[in-house]
C-alpha positions in Angstrom: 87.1 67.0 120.2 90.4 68.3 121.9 91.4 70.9 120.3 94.2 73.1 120.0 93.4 76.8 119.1 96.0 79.8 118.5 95.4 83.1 118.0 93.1 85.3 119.9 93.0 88.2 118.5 89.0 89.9 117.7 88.4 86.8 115.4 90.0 84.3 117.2 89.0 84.8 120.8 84.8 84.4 120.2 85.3 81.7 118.2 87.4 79.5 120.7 84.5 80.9 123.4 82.1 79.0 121.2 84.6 75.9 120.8 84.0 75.9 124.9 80.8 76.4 125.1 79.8 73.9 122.4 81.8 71.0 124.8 85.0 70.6 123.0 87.9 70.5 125.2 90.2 73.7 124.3 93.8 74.3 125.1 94.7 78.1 123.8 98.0 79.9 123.2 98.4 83.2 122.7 101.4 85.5 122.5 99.9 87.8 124.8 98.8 85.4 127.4 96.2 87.8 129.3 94.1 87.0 126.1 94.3 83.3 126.6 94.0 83.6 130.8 90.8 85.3 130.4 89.3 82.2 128.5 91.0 79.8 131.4 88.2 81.6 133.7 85.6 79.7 130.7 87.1 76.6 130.9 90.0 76.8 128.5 93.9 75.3 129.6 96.7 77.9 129.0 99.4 76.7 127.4 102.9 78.0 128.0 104.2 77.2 124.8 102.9 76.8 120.7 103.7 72.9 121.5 101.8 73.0 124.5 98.6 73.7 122.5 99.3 70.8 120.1 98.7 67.6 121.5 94.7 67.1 120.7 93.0 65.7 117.9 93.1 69.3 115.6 94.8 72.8 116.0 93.1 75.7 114.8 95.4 78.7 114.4 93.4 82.0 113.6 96.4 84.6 112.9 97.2 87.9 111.1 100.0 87.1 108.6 102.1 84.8 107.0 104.7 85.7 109.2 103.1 84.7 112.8 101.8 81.6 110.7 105.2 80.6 109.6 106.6 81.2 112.8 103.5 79.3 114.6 104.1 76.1 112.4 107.8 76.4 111.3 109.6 77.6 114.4 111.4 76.0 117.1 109.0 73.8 118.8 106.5 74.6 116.7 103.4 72.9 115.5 105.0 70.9 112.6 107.2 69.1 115.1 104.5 69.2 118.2 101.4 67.6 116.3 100.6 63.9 116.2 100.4 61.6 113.4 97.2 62.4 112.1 96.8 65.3 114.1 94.8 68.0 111.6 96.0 71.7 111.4 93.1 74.2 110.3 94.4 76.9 109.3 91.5 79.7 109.3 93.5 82.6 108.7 93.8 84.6 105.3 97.4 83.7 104.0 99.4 83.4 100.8 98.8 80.9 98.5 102.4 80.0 98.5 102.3 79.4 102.4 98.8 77.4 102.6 100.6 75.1 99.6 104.0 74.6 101.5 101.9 74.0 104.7 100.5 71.3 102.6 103.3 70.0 101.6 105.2 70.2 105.2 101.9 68.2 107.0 101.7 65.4 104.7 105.1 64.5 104.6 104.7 64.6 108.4 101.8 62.3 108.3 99.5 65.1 109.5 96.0 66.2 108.2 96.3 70.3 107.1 93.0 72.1 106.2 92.4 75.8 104.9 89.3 77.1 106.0 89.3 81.0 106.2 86.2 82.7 107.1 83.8 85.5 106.1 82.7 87.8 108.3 83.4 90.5 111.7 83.6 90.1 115.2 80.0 89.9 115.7 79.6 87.5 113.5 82.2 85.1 115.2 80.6 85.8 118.5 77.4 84.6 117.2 78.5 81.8 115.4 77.3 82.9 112.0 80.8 83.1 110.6 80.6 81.6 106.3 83.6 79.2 106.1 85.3 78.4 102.9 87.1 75.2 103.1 89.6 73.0 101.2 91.3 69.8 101.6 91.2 65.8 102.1 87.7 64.7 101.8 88.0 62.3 105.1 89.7 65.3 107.0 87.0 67.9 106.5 84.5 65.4 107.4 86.5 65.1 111.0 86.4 68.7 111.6 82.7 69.0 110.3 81.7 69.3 114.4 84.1 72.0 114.8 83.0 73.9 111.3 79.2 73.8 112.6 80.1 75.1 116.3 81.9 78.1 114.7 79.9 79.2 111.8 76.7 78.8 109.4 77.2 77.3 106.3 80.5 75.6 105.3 81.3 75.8 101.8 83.9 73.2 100.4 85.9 74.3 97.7 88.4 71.2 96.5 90.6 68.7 98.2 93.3 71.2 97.6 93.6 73.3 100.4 95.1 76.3 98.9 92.3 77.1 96.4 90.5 77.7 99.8 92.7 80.9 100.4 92.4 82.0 96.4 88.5 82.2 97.0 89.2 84.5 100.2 91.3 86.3 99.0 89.3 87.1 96.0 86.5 87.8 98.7 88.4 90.0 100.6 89.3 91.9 97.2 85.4 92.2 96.2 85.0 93.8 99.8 87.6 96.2 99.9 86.4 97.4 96.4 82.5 97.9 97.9 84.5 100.1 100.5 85.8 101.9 98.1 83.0 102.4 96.0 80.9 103.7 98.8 83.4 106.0 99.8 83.5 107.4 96.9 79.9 108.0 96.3 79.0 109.0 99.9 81.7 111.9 99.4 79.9 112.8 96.0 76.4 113.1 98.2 78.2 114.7 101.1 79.5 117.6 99.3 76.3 117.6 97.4 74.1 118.3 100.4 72.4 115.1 100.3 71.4 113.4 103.8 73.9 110.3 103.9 71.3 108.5 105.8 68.8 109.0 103.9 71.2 107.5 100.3 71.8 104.9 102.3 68.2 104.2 102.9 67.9 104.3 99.1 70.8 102.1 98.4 69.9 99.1 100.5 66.1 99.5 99.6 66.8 99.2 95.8 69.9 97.9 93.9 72.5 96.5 97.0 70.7 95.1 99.7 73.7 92.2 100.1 75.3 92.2 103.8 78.5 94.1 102.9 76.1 97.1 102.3 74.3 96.6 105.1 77.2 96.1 107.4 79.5 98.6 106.4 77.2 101.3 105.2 75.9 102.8 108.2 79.3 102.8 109.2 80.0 105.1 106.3 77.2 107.1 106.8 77.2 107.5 110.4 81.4 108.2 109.9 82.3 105.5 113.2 85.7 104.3 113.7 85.0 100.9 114.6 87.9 99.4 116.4 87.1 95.8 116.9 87.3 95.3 113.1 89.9 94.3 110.3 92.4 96.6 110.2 93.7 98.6 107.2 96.9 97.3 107.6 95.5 93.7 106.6 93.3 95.1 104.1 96.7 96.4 102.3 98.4 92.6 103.1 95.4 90.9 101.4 95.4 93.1 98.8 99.2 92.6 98.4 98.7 88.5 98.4 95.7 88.5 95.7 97.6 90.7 93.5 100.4 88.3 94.0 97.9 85.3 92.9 97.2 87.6 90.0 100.3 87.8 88.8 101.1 84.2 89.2 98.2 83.6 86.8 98.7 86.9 84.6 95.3 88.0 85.2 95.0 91.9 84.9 93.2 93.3 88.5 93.6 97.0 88.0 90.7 98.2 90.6 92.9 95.7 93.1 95.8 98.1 92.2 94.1 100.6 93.1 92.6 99.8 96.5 96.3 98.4 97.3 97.8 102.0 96.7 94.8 103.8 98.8 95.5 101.5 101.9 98.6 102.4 101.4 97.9 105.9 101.8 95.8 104.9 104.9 98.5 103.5 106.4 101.3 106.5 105.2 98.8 108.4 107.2 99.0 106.5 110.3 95.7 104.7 110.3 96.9 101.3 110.0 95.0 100.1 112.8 92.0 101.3 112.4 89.0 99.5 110.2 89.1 99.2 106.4 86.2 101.1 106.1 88.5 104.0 106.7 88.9 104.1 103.0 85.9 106.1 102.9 87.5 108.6 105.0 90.2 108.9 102.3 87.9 109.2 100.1 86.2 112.4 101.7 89.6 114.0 102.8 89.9 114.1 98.8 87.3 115.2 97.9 88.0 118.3 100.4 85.4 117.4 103.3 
């Protein structure tokens, strides 16, 4: 396929390397264009401008916020006005559900195709093509980007024609992750200032009751007390937070433990870790509990 792909941040730059190397020709934009110059080397075109990168079959924007989203799509010569007639927008990143819905809205009455398809997992992940995708949309639309779901990731899981449930699910994934983080921060500052080998309750922990990746993944983080800085930052954690207690109260659903986790990123960042990886909450966690 020609494809269009913005944002390459740590997510978005291994996945349009795989795009590449799986044979689909790739036109990239970035706002920092060293980022998208370093692909050109792989094969990729550089565009100049957002338009530039939208004149293929799909555009893939992989993007922090709202904000740059909004910007990307809604702007001045932006992709709204830049796509085809039945052009498809894939929106991978994790957004509002306000902004995936009026994204909906704004490509359809444009006569373009508009997909959600956020993804689960890190960096490594992405590099390796093993990234879980959660999709949503038109049933004929996914079934065109199918080729460009099986370069990128594993499994594709297909929520509803409506693209905006999509983003609820990962959302509420992102939620369920942060509140492992948490967790394990807390508990690895009880068996820290207990005298108990971190290691070694980590060993226990993944042997027995949580052997699911998120353990796996982020616990020898905890235990080995890295600052990983290729990950998700805390500063998103607290955005996603933000949006799924937004979607909470949109459908009064209680999420007190979301609360929570929202206020402690927010301490995170207060302290001026913003940029570093979300499994920094378990270094809040030990600075309470005076370690």
């Amino acid at each position: 396929m020609d494809v269009g792909f913005i944002g390459l941040g740590h997510m978005g730059t291994p996945m349009a390397r795989n795009l590449l190397k799986a044979g689909h020709r790739l036109t990239v934009y970035n706002r920092t264009r060293s980022k998208a110059e370093a692909l050109a080397r792989e094969g990729a075109q550089v565009a100049d401008r957002v338009a530039d990168a939208c004149k293929g079959d799909a555009l893939i924007t992989m993007l922090a916020d709202d904000a740059a989203v909004e910007s990307v799509v809604f702007g001045d010569g932006g992709a709204l006005s830049a796509l085809r007639l039945d052009a498809i927008h894939i929106s991978m990143s994790t957004i509002s559900i306000a902004l995936s819905d009026r994204l909906a809205e704004a490509h359809g009455k444009a006569g373009q195709g508009y997909l959600a398809a956020p993804v689960f997992g890190r960096p490594e992940a992405a590099a390796a093509a093993k990234l879980f995708i959660v999709a949503a949309g038109a049933d004929a639309t996914l079934k065109a980007c199918y080729p460009l779901f099986d370069t990128l990731g594993q499994e594709t899981f297909v929520i509803s024609t409506k693209p905006s449930e999509a983003n609820l699910v990962k959302l509420s994934g992102n939620f369920l992750i942060a509140s492992v983080l948490e967790s394990l921060g807390e508990a690895f500052a009880l068996v820290r200032k207990s005298g108990i080998d971190p290691h070694r309750y980590l060993n226990i922990l993944t042997s027995t009751l949580f052997s699911a990746p998120v353990y796996r993944t982020y616990g020898p983080i905890i235990a080995d007390e890295k600052k990983p800085t290729d990950g998700f930052k805390m500063s998103l954690g607290l955005k996603d937070m933000r949006l799924v207690l937004a979607a909470a109260d949109a459908r009064a659903v209680p999420m007190p433990v979301a609360s929570l986790v929202r206020d402690h990123f927010i301490e995170g960042v207060a302290r001026g870790e913003g940029d570093a990886d979300w499994s920094g909450l378990a270094r809040l966690a030990a600075r309470r509990a005076g370690l």
